[in-house]
Steps between C-alpha positions, in 0.01 A plus 500: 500500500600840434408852567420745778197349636679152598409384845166669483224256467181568348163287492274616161158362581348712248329471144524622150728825423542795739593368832707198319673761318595644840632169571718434203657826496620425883633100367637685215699690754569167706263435709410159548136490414216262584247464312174357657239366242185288565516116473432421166387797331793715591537875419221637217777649350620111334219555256477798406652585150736565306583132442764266386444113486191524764735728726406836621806723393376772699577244812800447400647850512284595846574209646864502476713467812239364660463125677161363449329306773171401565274592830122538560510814766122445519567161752590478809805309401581690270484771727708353724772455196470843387557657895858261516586661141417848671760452779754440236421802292596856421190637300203391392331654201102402423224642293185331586216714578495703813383263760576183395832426656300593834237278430734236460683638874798605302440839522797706608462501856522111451794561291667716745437260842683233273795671404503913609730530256299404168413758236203522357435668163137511397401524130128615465279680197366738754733471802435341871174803632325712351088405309690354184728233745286211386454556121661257285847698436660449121732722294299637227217665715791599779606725151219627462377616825893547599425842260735339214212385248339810464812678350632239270371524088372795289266752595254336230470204576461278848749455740776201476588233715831463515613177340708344778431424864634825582351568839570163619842576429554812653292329774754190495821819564369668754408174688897381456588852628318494808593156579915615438382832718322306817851261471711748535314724756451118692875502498558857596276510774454148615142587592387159284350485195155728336228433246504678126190630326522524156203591244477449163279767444733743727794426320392617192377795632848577712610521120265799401728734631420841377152406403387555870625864586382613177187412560515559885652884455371551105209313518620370188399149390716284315327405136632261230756675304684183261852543533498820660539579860424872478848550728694541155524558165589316239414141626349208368531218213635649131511284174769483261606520191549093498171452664581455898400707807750683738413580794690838616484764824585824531461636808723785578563835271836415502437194300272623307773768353704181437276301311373770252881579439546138408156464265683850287217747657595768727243690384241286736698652772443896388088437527364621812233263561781232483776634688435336844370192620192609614420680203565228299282264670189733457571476112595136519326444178680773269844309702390179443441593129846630425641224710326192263585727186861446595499154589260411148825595378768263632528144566494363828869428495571868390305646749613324821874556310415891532333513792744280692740732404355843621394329818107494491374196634334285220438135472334275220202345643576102538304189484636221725637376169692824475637457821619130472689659192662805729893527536413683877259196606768297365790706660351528825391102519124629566355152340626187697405184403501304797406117454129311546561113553169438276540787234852588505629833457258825611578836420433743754571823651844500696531614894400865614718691616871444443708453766845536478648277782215261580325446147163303525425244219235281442544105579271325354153584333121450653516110686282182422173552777672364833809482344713566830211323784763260559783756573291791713328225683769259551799686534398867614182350757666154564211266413542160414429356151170284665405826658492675171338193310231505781462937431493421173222220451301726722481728263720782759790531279 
């Protein structure tokens, strides 16, 4: 094993994306995780697609790092199991609706008489209180009511769902964070350890940054706007010559004096009504019309060539093809292809962040359902081989 993390011992009893993301970004740091799954079914997240050979790719990339074993919380038994795990762990990161872990009595005062230590991050649509506790928390409404939905498309048309998990992502960060936060103000203070809240809903809105005081102090609200932010001028998605889209920003004047030197027209700079960034974004549409002009122009090459070259950040706008095809991504080692025993190679995104004395790495990709019973309950809780067969054909483990 290798990273920062090592030594710190996490049990994932959670399901599908956000919190399990939390998860894998701590074992892709070196944590030893454990994943808990339900006898026979296992974590939704093995069937959910894209697949390869009857195996959930998806699974194989969140559940990486991770030791699978099997444990029914819901029995006493299994209970029992779960407490003796407890007493050997650092963390504990869940996402089951608010209530349930205390239904079971594994809430976190249970948690904390087993081990005062423990850490417990809690992944929720709507967060532990509040009216909205017990709805039925998932990504794409947390967008929308997180404020993020409403402001995403054209002002013409309706409003987009963004086409990745996006909130359960942001949801699956902040959970790591306050799980590496509560650790280190456990060790600092030796007070023992805390429970985490995390939202999906509020961690898309923590995003919205500017929206809020501008409608707080401005009463402004926040429309659909495309590409444009209405904090700058020129922004957004140009075609070219060849038939792609860049994607460029320009956010400061002093940019902006760059890149019309470097498209051959200073004289955009000598009209008043584009002469500083807040003028320009009021005439965003006479900008964004000289701005395509130049770019109908010139290939994509020649433009990112130019642009690179006068400093104005510009990028073509890739497909996942694009990037397998990247000499950065390529440079950097970005896509790993760690091995699957059933499928072979996956390609995948490599560890976040970089660390330059104790790199993390991934080990091996998402395990077989109870792929590691034998080790956790065996050699981490000491039970005997008959004792496991008997857990086992009980339907426990």
């Amino acid at each position: 094993m290798a990273g920062p993390l090592v030594g710190i011992r996490v049990l994932d009893i959670s399901t599908m994306i956000a919190a399990p993301f939390g998860a894998a970004l701590l074992g892709d740091m070196g944590a030893e995780i454990i994943k808990v799954e339900l006898p026979g079914s296992g974590d939704t997240l093995r069937h959910v697609a894209p697949m390869y050979a009857d195996r959930s790719l998806y699974w194989s990339v969140l559940a990486r790092n991770k030791c699978s074993i099997t444990l029914d919380l819901r029995v006493p038994r299994g209970r029992a199991l779960f407490l003796e795990l407890v007493k050997r762990a650092d963390a504990i990161i869940e996402n089951f609706r608010p209530g349930t872990l205390e239904r079971w009595d594994l809430g976190y005062d249970t948690l904390k008489a087993t081990n005062p230590d423990v850490v417990l991050v809690r992944v929720s649509g709507y967060g532990q209180d509040g009216p909205y506790r017990d709805k039925a928390g998932f990504g794409t409404p947390a967008a929308a009511m997180g404020g993020l939905t409403y402001i995403t498309g054209y002002p013409d048309r309706p409003p987009i769902t963004v086409p990745i998990a996006l909130a359960d992502y942001l949801a699956g960060l902040f959970g790591a964070l306050g799980a590496l936060a509560a650790l280190l103000e456990r060790q600092r203070n030796q007070q023992g350890g805390q429970s985490v809240d995390v939202s999906l809903y509020e961690s898309v809105f923590r995003l919205l940054e500017a929206v809020i005081p501008a409608y707080g102090k401005n009463g402004k609200v926040r429309e659909r706007m495309g590409n444009r932010t209405g904090q700058s001028s020129p922004i957004g998605s140009y075609r070219t010559s060849d038939g792609r889209y860049m994607v460029l920003s320009v956010s400061t004047d002093r940019v902006w004096q760059r890149m019309i030197q470097a498209m051959g027209h200073p004289e955009w700079g000598a009209d008043p009504l584009l002469a500083t960034n807040p003028q320009r974004t009021l005439h965003a549409d006479e900008v964004d019309a000289l701005v395509s002009g130049w770019f109908g122009e010139h290939s994509a090459d020649e433009a990112q060539r130019i642009l690179d070259d006068a400093g104005v950040p510009v990028s073509p706008i890739y497909s996942v093809a694009d990037i397998f095809e990247d000499a950065q991504y390529r440079a950097r080692g970005d896509i790993i292809q760690p091995e699957d025993p059933t499928i072979g190679a996956v390609p995948m995104p490599a560890v976040l962040p970089r660390f330059s004395r104790t790199p993390g790495e991934v080990r091996f990709v998402g395990p077989a359902l109870g792929e590691h019973n034998a080790e956790v309950y065996g050699g981490l809780l000491g039970l005997s081989e008959a004792e496991q067969a008997t857990l086992h054909a009980d339907g426990v483990i």
